[in-house]
BALOBA-1460 file (C-alpha; in Angstrom, 3 decimals):
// residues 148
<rec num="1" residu="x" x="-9.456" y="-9.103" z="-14.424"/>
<rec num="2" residu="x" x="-8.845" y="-12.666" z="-13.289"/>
<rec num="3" residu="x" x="-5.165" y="-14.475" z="-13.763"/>
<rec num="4" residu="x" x="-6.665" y="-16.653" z="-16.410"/>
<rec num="5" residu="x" x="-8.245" y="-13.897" z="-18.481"/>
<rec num="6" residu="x" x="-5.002" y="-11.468" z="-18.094"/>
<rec num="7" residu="x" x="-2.266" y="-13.812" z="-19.267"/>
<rec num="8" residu="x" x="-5.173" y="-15.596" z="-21.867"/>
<rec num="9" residu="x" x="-5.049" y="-11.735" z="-23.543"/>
<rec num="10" residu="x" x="-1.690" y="-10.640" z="-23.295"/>
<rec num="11" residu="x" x="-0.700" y="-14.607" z="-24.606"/>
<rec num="12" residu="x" x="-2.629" y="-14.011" z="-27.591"/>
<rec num="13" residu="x" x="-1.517" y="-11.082" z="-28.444"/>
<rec num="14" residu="x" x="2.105" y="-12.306" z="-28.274"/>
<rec num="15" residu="x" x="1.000" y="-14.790" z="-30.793"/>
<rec num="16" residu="x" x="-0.639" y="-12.038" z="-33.288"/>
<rec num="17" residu="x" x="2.314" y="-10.177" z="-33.069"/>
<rec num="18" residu="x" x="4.343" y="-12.707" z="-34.062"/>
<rec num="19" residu="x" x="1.756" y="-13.719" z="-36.493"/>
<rec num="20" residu="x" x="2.393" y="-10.186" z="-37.918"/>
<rec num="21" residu="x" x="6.246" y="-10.674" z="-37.451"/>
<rec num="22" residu="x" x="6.736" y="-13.583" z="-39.399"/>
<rec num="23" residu="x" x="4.428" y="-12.212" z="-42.068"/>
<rec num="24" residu="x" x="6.360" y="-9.252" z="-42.376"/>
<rec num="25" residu="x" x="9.760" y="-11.027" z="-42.289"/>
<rec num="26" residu="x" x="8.220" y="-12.892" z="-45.530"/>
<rec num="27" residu="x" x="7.555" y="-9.934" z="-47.223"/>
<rec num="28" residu="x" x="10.645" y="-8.663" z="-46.236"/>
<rec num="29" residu="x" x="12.863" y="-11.784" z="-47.417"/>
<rec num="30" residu="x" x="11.217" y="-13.663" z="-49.482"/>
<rec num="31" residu="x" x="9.352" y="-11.556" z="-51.285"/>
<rec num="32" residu="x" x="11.334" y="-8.891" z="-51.365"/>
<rec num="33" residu="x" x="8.356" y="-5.925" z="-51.671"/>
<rec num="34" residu="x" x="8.537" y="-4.185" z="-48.278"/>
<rec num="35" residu="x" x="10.188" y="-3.595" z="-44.639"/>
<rec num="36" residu="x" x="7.446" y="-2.456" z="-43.152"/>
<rec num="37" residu="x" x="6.239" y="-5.479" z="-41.653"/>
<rec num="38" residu="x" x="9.206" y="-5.827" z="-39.939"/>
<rec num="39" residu="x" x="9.278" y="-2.197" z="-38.771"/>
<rec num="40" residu="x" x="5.788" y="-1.910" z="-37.643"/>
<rec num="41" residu="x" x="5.514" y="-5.683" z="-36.208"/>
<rec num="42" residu="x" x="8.933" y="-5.901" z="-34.679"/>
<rec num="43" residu="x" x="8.181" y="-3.300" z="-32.238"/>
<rec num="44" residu="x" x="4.957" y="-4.381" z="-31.629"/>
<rec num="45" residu="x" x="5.900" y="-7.638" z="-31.033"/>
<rec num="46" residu="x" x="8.589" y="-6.102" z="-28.862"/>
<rec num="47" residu="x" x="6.268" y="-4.248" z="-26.817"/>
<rec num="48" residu="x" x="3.975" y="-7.361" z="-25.990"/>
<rec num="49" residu="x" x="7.064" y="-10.196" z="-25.625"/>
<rec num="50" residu="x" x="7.954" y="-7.596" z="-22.725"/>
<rec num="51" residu="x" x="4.087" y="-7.253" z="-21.242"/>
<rec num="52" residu="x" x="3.904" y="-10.864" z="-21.552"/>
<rec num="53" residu="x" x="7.249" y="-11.369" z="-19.653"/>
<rec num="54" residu="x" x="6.218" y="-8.562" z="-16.951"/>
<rec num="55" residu="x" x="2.243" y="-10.893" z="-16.707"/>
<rec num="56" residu="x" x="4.045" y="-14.184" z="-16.608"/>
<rec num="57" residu="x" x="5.948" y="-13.172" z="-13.519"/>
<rec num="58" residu="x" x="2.874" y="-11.337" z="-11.524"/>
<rec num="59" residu="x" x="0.816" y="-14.604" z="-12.214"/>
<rec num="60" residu="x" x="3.854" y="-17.036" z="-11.344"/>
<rec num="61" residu="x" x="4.529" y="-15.000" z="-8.202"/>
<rec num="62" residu="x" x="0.332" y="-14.926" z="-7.755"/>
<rec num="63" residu="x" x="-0.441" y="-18.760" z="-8.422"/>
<rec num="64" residu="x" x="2.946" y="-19.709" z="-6.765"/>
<rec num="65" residu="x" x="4.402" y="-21.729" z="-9.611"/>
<rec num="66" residu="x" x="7.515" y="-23.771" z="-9.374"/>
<rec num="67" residu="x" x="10.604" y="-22.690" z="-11.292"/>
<rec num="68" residu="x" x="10.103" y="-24.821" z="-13.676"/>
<rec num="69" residu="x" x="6.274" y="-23.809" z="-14.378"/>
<rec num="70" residu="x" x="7.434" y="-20.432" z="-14.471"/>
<rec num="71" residu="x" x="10.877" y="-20.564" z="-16.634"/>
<rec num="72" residu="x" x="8.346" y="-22.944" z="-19.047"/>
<rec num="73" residu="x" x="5.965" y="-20.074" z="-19.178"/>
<rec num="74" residu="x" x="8.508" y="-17.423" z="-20.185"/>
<rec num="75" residu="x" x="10.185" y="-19.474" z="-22.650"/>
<rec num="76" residu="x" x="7.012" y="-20.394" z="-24.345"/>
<rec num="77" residu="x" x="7.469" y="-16.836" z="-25.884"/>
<rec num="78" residu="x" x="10.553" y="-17.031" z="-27.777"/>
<rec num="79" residu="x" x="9.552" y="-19.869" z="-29.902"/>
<rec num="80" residu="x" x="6.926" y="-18.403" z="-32.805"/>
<rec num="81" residu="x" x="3.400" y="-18.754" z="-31.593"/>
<rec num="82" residu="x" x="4.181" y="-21.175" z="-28.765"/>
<rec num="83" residu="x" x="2.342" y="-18.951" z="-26.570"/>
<rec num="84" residu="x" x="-1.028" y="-20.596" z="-27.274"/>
<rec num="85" residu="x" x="-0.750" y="-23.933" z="-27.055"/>
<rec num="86" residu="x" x="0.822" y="-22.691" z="-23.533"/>
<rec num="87" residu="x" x="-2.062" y="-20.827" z="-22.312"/>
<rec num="88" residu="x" x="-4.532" y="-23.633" z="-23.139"/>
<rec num="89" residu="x" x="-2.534" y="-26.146" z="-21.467"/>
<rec num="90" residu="x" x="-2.255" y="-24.105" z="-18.511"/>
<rec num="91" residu="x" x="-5.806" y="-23.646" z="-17.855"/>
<rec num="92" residu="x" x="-6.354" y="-26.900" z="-18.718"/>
<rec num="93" residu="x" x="-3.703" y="-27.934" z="-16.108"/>
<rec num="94" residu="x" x="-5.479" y="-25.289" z="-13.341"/>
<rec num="95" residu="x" x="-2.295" y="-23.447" z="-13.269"/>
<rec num="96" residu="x" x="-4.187" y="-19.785" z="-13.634"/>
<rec num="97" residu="x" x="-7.291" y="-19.414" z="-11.701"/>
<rec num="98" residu="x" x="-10.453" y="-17.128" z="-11.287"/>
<rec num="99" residu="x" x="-9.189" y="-14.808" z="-8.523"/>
<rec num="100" residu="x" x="-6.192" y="-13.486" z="-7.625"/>
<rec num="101" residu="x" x="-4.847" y="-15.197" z="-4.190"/>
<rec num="102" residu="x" x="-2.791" y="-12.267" z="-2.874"/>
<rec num="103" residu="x" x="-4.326" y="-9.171" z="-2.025"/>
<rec num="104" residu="x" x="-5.634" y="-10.992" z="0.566"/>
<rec num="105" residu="x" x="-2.543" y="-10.733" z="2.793"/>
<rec num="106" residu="x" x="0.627" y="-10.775" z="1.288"/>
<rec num="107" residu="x" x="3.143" y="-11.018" z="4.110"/>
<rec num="108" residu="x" x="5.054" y="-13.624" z="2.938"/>
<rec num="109" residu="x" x="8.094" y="-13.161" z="0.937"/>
<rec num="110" residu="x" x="9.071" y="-9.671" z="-0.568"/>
<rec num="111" residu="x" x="7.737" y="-10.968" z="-4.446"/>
<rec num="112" residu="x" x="4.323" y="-11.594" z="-2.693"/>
<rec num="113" residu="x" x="4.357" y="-8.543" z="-1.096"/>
<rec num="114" residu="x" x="5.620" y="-6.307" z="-4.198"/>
<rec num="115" residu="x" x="2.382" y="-8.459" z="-6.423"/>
<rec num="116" residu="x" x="0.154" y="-8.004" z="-3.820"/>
<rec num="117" residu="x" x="0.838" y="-4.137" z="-3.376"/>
<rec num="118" residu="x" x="-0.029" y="-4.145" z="-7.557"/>
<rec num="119" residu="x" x="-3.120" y="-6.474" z="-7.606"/>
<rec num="120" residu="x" x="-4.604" y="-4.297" z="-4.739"/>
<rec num="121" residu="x" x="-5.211" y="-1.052" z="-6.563"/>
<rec num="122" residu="x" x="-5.725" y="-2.796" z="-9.988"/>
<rec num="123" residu="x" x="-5.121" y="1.128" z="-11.530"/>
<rec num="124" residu="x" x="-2.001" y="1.586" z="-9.577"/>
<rec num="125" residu="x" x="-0.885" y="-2.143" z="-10.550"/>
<rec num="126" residu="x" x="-1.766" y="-1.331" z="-14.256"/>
<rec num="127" residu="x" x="0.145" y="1.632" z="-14.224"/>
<rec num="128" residu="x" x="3.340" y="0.162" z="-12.594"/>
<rec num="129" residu="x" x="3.204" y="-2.485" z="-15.441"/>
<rec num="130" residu="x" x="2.678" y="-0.445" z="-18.503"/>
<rec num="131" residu="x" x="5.722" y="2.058" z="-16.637"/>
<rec num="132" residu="x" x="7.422" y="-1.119" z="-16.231"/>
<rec num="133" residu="x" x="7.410" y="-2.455" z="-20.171"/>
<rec num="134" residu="x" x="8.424" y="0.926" z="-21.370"/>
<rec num="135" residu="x" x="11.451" y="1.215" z="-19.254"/>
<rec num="136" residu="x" x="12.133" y="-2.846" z="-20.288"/>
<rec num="137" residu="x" x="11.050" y="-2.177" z="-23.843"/>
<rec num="138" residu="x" x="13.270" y="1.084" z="-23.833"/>
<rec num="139" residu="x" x="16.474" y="-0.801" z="-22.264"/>
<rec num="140" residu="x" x="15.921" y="-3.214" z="-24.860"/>
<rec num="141" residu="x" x="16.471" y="-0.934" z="-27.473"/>
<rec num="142" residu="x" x="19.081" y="0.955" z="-26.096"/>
<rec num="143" residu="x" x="20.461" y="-2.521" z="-26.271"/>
<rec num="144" residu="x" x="19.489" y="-2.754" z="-29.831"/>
<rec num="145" residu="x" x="18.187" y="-5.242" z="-32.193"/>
<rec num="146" residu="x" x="18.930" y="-9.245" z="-31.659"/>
<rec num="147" residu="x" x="20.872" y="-9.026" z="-35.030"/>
<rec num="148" residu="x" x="22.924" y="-5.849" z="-34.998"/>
């Protein structure tokens, strides 16, 4: 999976689950009929704000974006559906790319390295990251909610 088509799928779905958020925050508050919205598409949405988080940093790191690239990127997800217009800017811009650039050779800095060790085994890299959102999805809700 290219750099382009990995943070095009998990930017999406941070936008459907926030589509699915909101909706169930307006059933939940305006209308008044149901919670379960909220309950089902909070931790959804909670799930993919962290997988998007954990992409955005692997492709930063891969495409070596500039602080201010990246910290754009990962703020484009707290705002409702910002994540889109994000992702088609960016490949607009050239900012993702077709191939990953480090398993090449990553012998450059330690984040190179650590992304390069991932995107060589794409199974071991995939498993690292989905071991990697539960543990950040499960601190979060040790945590707890942004409103308790």
């Amino acid at each position: 999976m290219s750099p382009t088509r990995l943070f095009r799928t998990v930017a999406i779905a941070e936008a459907v689950t926030w589509t699915g958020l909101l909706l169930g925050m307006f059933l939940k508050y305006v209308t008044e009929t149901t919670e379960a919205g909220v309950r089902v598409f909070g931790m959804l949405h909670g799930v993919v704000f962290v997988a998007y988080v954990v992409t955005t940093a692997v492709v930063w790191v891969d495409r070596r974006w500039s602080a201010g690239r990246g910290v754009l990127a990962l703020a484009a997800a707290i705002p409702p559906l910002a994540t889109l217009p994000l992702e088609w800017w960016a490949v607009r811009r050239g900012w993702l790319g077709d191939a990953w650039r480090l398993p090449a050779g990553a012998t450059r800095s330690l984040p190179d390295r650590v992304v390069g060790w991932l995107l060589a085994n794409p199974l071991r890299g995939l498993g690292v990251g989905l071991v990697a959102v539960a543990a950040l999805t499960g601190l979060a809700l040790v945590v707890g909610p942004p409103t308790s």
